[in-house]
C-alpha positions as CSV (number, residue, x, y, z in Angstrom):
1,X,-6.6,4.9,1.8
2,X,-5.2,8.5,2.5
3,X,-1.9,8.9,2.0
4,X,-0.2,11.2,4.3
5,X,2.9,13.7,4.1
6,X,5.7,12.9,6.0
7,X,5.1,16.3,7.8
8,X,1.5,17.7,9.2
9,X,1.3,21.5,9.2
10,X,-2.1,21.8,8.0
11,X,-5.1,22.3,10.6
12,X,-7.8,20.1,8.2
13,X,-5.1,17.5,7.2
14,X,-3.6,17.5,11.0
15,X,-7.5,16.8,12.2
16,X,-8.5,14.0,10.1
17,X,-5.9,12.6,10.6
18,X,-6.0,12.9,14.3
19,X,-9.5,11.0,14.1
20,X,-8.9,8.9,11.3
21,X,-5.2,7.4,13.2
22,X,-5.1,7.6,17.2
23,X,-2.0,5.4,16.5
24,X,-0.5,8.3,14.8
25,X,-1.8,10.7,17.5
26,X,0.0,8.6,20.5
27,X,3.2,7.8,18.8
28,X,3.3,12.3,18.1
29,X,2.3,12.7,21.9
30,X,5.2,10.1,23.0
31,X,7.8,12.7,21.6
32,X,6.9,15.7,23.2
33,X,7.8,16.2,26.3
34,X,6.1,18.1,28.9
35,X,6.9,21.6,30.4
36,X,8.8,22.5,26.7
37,X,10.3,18.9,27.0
38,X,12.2,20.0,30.7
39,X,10.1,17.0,32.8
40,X,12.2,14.7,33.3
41,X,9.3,11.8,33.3
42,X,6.1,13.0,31.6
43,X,5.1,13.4,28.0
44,X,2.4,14.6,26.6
45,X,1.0,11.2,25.8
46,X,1.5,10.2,29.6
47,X,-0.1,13.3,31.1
48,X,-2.8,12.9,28.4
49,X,-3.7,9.3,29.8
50,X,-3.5,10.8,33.2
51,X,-6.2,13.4,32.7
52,X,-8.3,10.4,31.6
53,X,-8.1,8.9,34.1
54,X,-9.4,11.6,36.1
55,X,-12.4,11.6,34.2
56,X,-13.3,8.5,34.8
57,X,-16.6,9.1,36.3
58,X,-17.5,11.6,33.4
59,X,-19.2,10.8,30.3
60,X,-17.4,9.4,27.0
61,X,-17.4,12.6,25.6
62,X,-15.4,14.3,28.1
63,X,-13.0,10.7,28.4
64,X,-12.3,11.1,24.7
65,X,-11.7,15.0,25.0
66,X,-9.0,14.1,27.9
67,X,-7.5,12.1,25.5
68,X,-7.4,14.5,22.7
69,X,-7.1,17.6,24.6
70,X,-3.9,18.3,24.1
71,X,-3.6,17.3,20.3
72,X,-2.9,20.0,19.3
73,X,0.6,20.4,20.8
74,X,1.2,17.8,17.3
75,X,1.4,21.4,15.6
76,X,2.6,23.8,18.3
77,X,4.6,21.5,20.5
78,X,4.4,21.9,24.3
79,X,4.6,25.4,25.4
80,X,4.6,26.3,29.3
81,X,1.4,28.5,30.3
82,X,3.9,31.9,30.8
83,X,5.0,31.9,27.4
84,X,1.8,31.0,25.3
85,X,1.4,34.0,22.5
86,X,-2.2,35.0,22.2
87,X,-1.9,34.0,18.3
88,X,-0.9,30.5,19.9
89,X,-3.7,30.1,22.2
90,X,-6.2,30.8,19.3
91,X,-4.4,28.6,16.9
92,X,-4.8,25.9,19.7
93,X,-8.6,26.6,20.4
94,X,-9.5,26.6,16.5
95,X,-7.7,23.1,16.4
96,X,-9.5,22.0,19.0
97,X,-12.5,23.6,17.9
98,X,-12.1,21.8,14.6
99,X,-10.9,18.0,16.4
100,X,-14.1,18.0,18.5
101,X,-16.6,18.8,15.4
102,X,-14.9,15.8,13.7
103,X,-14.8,13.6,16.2
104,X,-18.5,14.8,16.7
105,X,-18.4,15.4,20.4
106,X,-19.4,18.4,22.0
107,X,-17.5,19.1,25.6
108,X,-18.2,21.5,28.6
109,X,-13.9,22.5,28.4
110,X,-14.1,23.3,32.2
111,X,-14.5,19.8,32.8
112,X,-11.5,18.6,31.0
113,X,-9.6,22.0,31.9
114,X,-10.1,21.3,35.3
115,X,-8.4,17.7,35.1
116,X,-6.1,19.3,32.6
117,X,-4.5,21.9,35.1
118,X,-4.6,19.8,38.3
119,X,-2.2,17.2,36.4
120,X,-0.5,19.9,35.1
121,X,-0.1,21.5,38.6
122,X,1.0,17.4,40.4
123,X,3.5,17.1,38.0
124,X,5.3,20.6,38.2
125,X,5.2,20.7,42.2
126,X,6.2,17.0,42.4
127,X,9.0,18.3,39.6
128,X,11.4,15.3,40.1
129,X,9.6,12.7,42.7
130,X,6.3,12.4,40.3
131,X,5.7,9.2,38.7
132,X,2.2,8.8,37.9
133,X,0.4,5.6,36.7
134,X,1.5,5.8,33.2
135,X,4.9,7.0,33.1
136,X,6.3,3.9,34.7
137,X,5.1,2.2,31.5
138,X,7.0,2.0,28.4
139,X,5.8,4.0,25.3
140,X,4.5,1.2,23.3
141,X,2.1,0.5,26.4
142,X,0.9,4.2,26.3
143,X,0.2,3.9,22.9
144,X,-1.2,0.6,22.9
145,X,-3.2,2.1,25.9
146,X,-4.2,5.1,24.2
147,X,-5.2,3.5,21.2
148,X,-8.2,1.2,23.4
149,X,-9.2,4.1,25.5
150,X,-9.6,6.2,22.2
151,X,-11.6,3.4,20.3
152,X,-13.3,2.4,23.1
153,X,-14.9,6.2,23.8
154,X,-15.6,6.1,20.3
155,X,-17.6,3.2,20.5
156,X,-19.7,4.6,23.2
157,X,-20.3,7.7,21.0
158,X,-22.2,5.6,17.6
């Protein structure tokens, strides 16, 4: 098996990981909070299992994409939309870019964007009242939870 630094900064090293260790993934989401860490409820693993379950009616590709959509923010953390460089935002889309070929799914990104920014748009007018359905569960449960949604899409894709 792979051994792997103690510290990710590598784009093809951050990637195979990502598909090789959803574990890995969720536990790295749990510690990131959302809106630069200033939520005082989500994370980026909890607003990541959120926009799944808004694409619950859409194929597995897309499911596994909400999952991993913002897997990036492992290397760039969670920055709020006003203060995203344009260097960032292509850093992001050539992770992405690069998770979706290994993970061998192809995705319409309006689909997921679409999900992405209504969550995104709940939680920041709903600012200290919004609780959604996963972040009244503890973090092992997210990442337990993550972990089966992840495998489980990945199923459907062999």
């Amino acid at each position: 098996m792979r051994k792997w630094s103690n510290y990710i900064s590598d784009p093809e090293e951050w990637s195979d990981r990502c598909v090789e260790d959803p574990q890995w993934v969720a536990e790295c989401l749990s510690r990131i909070g959302r809106f630069g860490g200033q939520h005082p409820t989500a994370s980026v693993l909890a607003h990541s299992l959120e926009v799944f379950e808004r694409l619950l009616d859409e194929p597995p590709q897309v499911q596994l994409w909400g999952l991993y959509h913002d897997a990036h923010e492992i290397l760039t953390s969670d920055v709020p939309r006003p203060f995203k460089t344009a260097d960032m935002c292509r850093f992001q889309i050539f992770c992405d870019a690069l998770l979706q070929e290994k993970l061998g799914i192809l995705v319409i990104e309006a689909v997921v964007e679409i999900a992405d920014t209504a969550q995104g748009d709940l939680e920041h007018d709903l600012w200290n009242q919004y609780f959604g359905i996963w972040t009244d569960f503890d973090v092992d449960k997210q990442v337990i939870a993550f972990v089966e949604r992840v495998n489980l899409m990945k199923g459907f894709l062999r």
